[in-house]
C-alpha positions in Angstrom: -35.1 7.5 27.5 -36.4 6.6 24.3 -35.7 3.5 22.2 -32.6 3.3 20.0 -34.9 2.8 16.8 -36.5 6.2 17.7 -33.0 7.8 18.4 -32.0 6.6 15.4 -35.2 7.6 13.2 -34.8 10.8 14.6 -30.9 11.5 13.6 -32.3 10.0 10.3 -35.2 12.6 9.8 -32.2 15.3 10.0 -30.6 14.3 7.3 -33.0 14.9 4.8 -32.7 17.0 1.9 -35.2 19.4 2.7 -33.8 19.8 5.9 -30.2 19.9 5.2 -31.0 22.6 2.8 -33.0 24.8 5.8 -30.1 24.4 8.0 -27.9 25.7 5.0 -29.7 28.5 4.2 -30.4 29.6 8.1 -26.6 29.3 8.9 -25.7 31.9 6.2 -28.7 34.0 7.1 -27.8 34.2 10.3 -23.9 35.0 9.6 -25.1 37.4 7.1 -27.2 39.2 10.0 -25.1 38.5 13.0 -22.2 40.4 10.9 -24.5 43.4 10.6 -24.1 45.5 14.1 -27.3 45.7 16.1 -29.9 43.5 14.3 -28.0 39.7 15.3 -29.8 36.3 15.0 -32.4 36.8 17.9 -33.8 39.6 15.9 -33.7 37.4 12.0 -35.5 34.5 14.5 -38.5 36.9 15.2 -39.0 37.3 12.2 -38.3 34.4 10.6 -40.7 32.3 13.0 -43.6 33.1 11.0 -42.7 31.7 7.9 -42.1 28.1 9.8 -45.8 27.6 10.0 -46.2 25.6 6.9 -42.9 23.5 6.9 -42.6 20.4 9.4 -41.8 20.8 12.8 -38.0 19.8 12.1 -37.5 21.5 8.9 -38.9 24.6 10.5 -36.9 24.0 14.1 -34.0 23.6 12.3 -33.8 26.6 10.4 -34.2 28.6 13.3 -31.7 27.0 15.2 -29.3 27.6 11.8 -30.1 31.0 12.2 -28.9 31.2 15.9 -25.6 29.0 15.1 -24.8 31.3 11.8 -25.5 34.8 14.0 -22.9 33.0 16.6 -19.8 33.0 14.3 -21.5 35.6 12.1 -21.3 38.5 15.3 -17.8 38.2 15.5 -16.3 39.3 12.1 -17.0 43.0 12.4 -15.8 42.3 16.2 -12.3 41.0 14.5 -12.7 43.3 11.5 -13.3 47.0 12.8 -13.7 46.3 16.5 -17.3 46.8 16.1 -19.2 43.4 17.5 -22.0 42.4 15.7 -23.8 41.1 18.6 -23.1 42.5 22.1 -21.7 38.4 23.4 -18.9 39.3 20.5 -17.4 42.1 22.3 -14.8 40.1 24.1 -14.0 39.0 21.1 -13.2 42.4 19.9 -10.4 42.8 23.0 -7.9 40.7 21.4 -9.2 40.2 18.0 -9.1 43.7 16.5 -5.7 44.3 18.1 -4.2 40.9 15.7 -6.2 42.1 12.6 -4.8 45.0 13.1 -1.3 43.3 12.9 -2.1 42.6 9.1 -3.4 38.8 10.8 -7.2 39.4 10.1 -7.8 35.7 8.4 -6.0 34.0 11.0 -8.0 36.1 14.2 -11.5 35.1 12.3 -10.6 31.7 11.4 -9.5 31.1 15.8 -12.9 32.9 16.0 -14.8 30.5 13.6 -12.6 27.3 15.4 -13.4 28.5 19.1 -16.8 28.9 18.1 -17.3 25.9 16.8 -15.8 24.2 19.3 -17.6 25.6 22.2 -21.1 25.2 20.6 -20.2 21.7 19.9 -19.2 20.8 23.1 -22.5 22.6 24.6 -24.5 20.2 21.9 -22.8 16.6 23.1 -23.8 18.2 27.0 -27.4 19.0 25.7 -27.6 15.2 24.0 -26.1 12.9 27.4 -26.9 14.8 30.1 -29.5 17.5 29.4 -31.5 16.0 31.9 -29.5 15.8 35.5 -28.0 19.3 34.3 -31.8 20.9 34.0 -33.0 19.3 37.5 -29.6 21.7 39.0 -30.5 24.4 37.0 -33.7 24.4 38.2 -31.8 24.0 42.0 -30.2 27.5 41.9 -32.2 29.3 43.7 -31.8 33.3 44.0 -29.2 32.7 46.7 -27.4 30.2 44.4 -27.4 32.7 42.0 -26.5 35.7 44.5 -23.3 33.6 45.1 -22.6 33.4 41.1 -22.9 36.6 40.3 -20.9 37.4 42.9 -18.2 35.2 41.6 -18.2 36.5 38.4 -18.1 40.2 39.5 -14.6 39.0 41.7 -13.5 36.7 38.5 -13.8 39.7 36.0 -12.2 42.3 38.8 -9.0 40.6 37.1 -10.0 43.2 33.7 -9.5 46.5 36.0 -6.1 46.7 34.6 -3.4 48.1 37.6 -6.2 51.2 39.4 -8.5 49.4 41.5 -9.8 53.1 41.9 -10.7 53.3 38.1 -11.9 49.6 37.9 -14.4 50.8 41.0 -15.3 53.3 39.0 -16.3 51.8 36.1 -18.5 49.1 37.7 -20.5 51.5 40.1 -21.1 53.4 36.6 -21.9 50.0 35.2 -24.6 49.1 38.0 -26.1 52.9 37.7 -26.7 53.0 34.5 -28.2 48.8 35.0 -30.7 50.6 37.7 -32.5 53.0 34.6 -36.0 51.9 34.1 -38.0 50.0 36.5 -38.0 48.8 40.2 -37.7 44.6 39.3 -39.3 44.3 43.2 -41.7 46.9 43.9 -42.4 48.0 40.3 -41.7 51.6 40.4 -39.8 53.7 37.8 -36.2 54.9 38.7 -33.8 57.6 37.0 -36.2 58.0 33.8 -36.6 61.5 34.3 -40.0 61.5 32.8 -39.0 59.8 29.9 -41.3 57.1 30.2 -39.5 55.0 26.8 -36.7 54.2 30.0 -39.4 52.1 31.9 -38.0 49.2 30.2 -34.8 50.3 30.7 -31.3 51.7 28.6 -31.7 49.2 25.3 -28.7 47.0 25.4 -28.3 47.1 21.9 -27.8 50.9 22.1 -25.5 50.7 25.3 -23.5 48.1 23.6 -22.7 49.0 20.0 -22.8 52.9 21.5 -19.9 52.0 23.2 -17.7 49.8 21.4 -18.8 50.1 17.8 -19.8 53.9 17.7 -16.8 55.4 19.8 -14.1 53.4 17.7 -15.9 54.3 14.4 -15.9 58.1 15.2 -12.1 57.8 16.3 -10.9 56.0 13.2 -12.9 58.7 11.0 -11.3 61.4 13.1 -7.9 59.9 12.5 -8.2 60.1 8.3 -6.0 63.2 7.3 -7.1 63.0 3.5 -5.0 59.7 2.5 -7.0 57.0 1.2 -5.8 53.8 3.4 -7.6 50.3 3.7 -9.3 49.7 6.7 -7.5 46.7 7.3 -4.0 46.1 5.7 -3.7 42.5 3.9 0.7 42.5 3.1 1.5 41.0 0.1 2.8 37.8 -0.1 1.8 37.2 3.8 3.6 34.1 5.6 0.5 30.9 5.7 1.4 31.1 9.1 -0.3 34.9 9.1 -3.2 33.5 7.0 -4.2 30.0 8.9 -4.3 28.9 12.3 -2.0 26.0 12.8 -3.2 23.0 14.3 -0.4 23.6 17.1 -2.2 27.1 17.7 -5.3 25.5 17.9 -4.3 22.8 20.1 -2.1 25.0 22.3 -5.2 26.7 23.0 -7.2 23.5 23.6 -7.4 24.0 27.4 -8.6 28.0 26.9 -11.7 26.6 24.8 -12.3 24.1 27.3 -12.3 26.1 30.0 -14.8 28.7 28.1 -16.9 25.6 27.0 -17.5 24.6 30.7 -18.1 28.1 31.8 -21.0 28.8 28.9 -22.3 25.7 29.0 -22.8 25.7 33.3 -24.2 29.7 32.6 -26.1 28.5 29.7 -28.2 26.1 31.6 -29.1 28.6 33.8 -32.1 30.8 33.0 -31.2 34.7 32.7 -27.7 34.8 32.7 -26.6 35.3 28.7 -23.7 34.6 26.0 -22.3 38.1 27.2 -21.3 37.1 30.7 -20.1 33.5 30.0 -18.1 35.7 26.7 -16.1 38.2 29.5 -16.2 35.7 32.5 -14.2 33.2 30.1 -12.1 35.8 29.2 -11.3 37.4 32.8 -10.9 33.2 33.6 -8.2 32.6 31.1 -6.6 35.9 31.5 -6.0 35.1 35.0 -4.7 31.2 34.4 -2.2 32.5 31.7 1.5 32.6 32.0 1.6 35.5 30.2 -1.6 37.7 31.2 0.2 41.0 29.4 0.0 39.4 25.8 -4.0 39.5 26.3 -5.6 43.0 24.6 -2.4 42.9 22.2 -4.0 40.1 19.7 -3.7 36.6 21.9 -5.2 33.9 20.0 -6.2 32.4 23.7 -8.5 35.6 24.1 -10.3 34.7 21.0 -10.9 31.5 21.6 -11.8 32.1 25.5 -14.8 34.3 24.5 -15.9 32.6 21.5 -16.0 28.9 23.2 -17.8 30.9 25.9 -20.4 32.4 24.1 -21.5 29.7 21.4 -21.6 27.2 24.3 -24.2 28.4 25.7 -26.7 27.8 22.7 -26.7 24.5 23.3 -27.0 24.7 27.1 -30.1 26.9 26.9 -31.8 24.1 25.5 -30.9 22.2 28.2 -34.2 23.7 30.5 -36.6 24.4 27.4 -36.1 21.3 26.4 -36.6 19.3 29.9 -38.7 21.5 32.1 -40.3 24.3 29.4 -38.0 26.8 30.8 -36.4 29.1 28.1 -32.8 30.1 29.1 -32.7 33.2 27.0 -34.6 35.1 24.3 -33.8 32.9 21.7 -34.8 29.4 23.3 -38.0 31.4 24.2 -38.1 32.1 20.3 -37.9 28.4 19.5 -40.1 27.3 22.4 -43.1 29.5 20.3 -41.8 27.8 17.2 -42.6 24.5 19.2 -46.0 25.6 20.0 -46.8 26.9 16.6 -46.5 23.4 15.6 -48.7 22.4 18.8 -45.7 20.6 20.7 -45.6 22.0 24.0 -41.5 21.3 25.5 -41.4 20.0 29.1 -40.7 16.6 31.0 -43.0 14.9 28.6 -41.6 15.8 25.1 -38.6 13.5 25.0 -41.6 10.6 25.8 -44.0 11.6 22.9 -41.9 13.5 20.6 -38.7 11.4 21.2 -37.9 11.2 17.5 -38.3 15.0 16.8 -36.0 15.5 20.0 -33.3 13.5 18.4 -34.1 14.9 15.0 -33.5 18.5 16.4 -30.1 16.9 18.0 -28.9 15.9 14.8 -29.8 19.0 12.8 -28.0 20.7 15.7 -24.7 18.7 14.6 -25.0 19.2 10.9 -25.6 22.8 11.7 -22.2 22.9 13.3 -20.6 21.5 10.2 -22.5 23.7 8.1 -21.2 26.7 10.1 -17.5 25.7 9.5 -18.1 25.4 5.9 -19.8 28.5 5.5 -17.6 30.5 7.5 -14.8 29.0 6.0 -16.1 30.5 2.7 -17.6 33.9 4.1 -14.4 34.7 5.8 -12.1 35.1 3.2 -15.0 37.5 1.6 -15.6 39.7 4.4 -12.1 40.2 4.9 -11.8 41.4 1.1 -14.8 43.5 1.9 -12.9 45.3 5.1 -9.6 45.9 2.9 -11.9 48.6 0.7 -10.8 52.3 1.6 -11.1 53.4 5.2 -14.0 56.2 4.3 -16.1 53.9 2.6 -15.9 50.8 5.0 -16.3 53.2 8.3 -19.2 55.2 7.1 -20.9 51.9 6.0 -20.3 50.4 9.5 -21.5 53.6 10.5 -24.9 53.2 8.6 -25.0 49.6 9.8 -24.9 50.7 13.1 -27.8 53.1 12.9 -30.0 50.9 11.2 -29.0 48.0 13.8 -30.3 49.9 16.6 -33.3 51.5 15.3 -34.4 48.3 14.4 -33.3 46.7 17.5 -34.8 49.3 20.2 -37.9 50.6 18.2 -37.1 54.1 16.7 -34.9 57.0 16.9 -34.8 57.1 20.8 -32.1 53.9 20.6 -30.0 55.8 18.5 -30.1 59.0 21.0 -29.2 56.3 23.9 -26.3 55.0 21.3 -25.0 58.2 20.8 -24.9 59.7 24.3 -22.8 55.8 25.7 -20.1 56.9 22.3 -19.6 60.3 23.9 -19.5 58.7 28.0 -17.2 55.8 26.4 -14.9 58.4 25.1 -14.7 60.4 28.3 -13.9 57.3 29.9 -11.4 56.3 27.8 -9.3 59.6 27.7 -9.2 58.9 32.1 -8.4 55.8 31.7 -11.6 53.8 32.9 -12.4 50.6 31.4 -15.2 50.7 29.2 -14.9 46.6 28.7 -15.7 46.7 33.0 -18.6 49.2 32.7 -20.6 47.2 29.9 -20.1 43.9 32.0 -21.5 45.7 35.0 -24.4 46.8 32.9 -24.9 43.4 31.4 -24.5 41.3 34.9 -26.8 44.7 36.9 -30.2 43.4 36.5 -29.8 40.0 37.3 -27.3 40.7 40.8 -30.2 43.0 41.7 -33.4 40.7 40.9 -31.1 37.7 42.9 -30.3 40.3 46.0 -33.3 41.4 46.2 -35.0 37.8 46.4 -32.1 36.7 48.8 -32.7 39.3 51.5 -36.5 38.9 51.1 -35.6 34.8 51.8 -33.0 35.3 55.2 -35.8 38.0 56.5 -32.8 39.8 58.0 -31.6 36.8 59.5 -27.9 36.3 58.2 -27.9 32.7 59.8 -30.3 31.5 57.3 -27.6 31.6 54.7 -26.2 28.2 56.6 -29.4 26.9 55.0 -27.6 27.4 50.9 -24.1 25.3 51.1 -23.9 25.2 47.6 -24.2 29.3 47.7 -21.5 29.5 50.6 -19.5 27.8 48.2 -19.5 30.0 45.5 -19.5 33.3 47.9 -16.2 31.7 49.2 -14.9 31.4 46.0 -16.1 35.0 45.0 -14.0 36.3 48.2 -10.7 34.0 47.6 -10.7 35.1 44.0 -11.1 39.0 45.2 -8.2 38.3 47.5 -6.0 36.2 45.4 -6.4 39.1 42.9 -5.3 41.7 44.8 -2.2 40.1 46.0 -1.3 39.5 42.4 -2.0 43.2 42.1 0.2 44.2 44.6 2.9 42.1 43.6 3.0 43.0 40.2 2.9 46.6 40.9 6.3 45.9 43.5 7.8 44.3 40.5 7.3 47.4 38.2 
């Protein structure tokens, strides 16, 4: 632990000019690009990594980490706006969100988006400051059948999204996992269902997948649906209530439990290497869904869905510095992104740095902080504009999305092959949607795929066909437990509500 004059320095260092002014301009960059479907602050990082080289290691640092912040709050105004997320961790936020803009409520869904946000990634950031350490040491304890057992939990916690046909909900995860399998064997190496089409060996771009889905499909509909009347995308009533316009501090309180339950759940997936925004986002959501008195409000424009995803998801920036901070371990593209940053400047992150580079640690920690604040100001700001933007004629605002989208992608997966994978997932999410499978269950079964198969692949390797071994993993008996209590628990409820109608 370093000494307080160093703790100090550092929380000193980050509020300098020059760096409060990085931090400024990365936030907005990164709303600014996390707004735009398909490109997102992991994307605006790359890039932007390069032109670090010559500031100081915190000015530079902190820009980046502006840029990830912004591109946090940033992804879910389109989400709100036109159901379209700008990064694929948004789209829970789209299941409730769109459905209260809709309402003529846009301001008040992105300002519980901007709060939740906020929220959650500052709760992740206090974690990350006391206790980054004994949380890395159990992150690095979950081993693949620790992880087995979570992922099994989260498939049971997010069977609550399957709506009342268990058949459907099947349906729509086995599609999920098949189209999570395209690309290559993670064990033995060998290429599955590319059909020759060797730009698959990676496997189906998420990007594509993602925004195919949710932003494409909606888009199409909504242009279909024009009949040669020139609407507003989103209707803004005159002389609308404050209460339509602002989120009360009641609302935002009454929901207090809902981002703290999403906090905990990014921040424990954040610190764990591989997982993602995108399942703590839906697991959160499935999670408070499930704890609410009134699970039917959610999909119709619950401020409690909002804030369950957005707490989740921005939480776990903060947690995945939790290992690349400690032990060198990035927790997901964009710590790996910094972690090259670090090395740029010849720091190398790992059990050492907090010893050597204490006051840069602490530094980073502040700007972290300040970024926070920044985001709330900036979003504060940008939301009132964007929602102006969205109230321009239905034509123009859908074809631009439209464009966004397409541009997005191509930048995101390399060429015009991501936007043939975008378009075929719009046409597969309409069929499902006209037979009434979930499209929200499918895109979680494609997020969660690789990792359930990399950890159950490891795990049988481990108990060498002997079951017993798994007496050996308490910890993942636990969570396995859990995973079948929740199934069971579920399907009661299921049952019971389906006596009821």
């Amino acid at each position: 632990m370093p000494e307080l004059s160093v703790i100090l320095a550092g929380f000193g260092d980050a509020l300098a000019p020059i760096n409060l002014l990085f931090i400024l301009f990365g936030v907005a960059l990164g709303q600014f690009v996390g707004a735009v479907p398909g490109i997102g602050p992991v994307m605006a990082t790359a890039i932007a990594i390069p032109f670090t080289f010559g500031m100081d290691p915190l000015t530079g640092i902190a820009f980046l980490v502006g840029v990830n912040k912004g591109g946090l709050v940033g992804g879910a105004i389109p989400a709100v706006l036109l159901n379209t997320p700008g990064t694929p961790d948004a789209a829970a936020t789209a299941l409730d969100g769109y459905p209260l803009a809709k309402q003529g409520k846009p301001l008040k869904a992105t300002k519980m988006a901007l709060f939740s946000s906020i929220t959650g990634d500052t709760f992740s950031d206090i974690v990350l400051i006391t206790v980054s350490a004994p949380m890395a040491i159990l992150a690095l304890r979950m081993g693949p059948v620790e992880v087995l057992g979570l992922m099994l939990l989260a498939f049971a916690v997010i069977a609550g999204l399957m709506g009342q046909s268990l058949v459907k909900g099947v349906v729509a995860i086995a599609l999920g996992l098949m189209a999570a399998m395209v690309g290559t064997d993670p064990e033995h190496g060998s290429p599955r269902l590319i059909f020759g089409n060797y730009e698959l060996y990676d496997g189906l771009p998420l990007a594509s997948v993602a925004i195919g889905m949710l932003a494409i499909s909606e888009l199409l509909k909504r242009l279909s649906e024009t009949r040669g009347t020139v609407r507003p995308a989103i209707t803004l009533p005159r002389n609308q209530p404050r209460a339509d316009r602002s989120v009360s501090w009641a609302e935002y309180w009454g929901c207090r439990f809902t981002m703290l339950r999403g906090a905990v759940i990014g921040t424990i997936l954040g610190a764990l290497p591989g997982i993602g925004s995108t399942a703590a986002a839906f697991m959160s959501y499935a999670s408070a869904r499930q704890a609410s008195k009134e699970p039917e409000s959610f999909g119709k424009g619950s401020l409690h869905g909002i804030a369950a995803s957005e707490s989740a998801n921005s939480s776990v920036m903060g947690a995945n510095m939790i290992p690349m901070l400690t032990l060198g371990i990035p927790g997901s593209v964009s710590a790996a992104l910094i972690i090259s940053a670090f090395m740029i400047h010849g720091i190398q992150p790992g059990p050492f740095l907090f010893s050597q580079q204490g006051q840069l640690v602490y530094g980073l920690f502040g700007a972290m902080i300040i970024a926070n604040l920044i985001n709330l100001w900036v979003g504060q700001l940008g939301l009132r504009f964007w929602v102006r933007v969205v109230s321009a004629p239905e034509p123009f605002i859908f074809a631009s999305a439209l464009l966004m989208c397409f541009v997005g992608v191509a930048l995101a997966s390399g060429g015009l092959f991501g936007i043939g994978v975008m378009l075929v997932f719009a046409l597969l999410a309409y069929v499902m949607s006209a037979f009434g499978i979930s499209v929200v269950v499918f895109i979680i079964a494609f997020f969660l795929g690789p990792r359930l198969e990399i950890s159950l692949s490891q795990t049988l390797a481990l108990l060498n066909g002997q079951p017993q071994k798994l007496l050996d993993y308490p910890f993942a008996l636990v969570l396995m437990a859990l995973a079948l209590v929740t199934a069971v628990a579920l399907a009661r409820r299921r049952d019971t509500e389906s006596e009821t109608r």
